[in-house]
N, C-alpha and C positions, 0 to 999 in steps of 0.2 A: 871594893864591891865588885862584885862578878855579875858578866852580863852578859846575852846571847842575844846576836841577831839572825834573824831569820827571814830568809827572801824566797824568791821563786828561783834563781839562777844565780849559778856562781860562774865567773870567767875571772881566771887565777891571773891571767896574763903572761904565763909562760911556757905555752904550747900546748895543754891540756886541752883535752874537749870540757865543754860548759855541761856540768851537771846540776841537775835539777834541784828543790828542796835542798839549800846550804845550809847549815848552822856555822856561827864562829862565834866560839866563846874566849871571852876578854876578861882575863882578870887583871883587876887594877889598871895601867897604861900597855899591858903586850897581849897579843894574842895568843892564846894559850892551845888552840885545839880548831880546826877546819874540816869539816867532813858532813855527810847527808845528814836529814836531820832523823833517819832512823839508825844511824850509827851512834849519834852521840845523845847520851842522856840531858834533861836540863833539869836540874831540883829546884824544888818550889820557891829555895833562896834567891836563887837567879833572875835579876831584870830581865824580863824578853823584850826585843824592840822586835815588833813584826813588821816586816816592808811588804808584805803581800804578795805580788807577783812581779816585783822589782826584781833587776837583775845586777847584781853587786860586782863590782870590776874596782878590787881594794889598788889604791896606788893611785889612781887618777884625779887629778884637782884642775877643775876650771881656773886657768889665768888667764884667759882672754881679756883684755884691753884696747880700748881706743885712747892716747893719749892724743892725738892729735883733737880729737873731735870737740874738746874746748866746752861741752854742755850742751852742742846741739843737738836734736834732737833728728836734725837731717845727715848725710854724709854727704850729701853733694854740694853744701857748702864749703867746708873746710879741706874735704878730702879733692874734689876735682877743681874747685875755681883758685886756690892757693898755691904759690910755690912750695915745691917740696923743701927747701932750705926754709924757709919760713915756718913750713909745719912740726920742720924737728927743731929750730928752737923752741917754738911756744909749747911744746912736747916735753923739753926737756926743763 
């Protein structure tokens, strides 16, 4: 199934300026096609996911982590009153 998303900004991530109105059309699991969305056609077969005025930076994934923080909901338990050797094993 082929699909086209479409945002307000694209940032490639590799030294290109950010232009406006992206399309990137995906058929099946690869992406097939990147450019304005007045360069590229979509047919009416094609999924569109529209992000509105999101701005798409392909490649980037949140892994942020606290492992030390154990389910509180504070950091100034675990992270300042705790020895650091104490915090990387219950960490680990």
């Amino acid at each position: 199934m082929s699909k086209a998303i479409k945002a307000g900004r694209l940032i490639d991530g590799k030294g290109s300026k950010p232009f406006d109105n992206p399309v990137i059309l995906i058929d099946g699991e690869r992406i097939s096609r990147v450019g304005k969305a007045e360069e590229i056609p979509i047919g009416k077969e094609i999924d569109v996911i529209d992000l509105g005025k999101m701005t798409l930076l392909p490649g980037l994934a949140d892994c942020h982590l606290h492992y030390c923080l154990n389910g509180e909901t504070s950091f100034e338990i675990p992270m300042l009153k705790e020895l650091i050797p104490f915090q990387a094993i219950r960490a680990a």
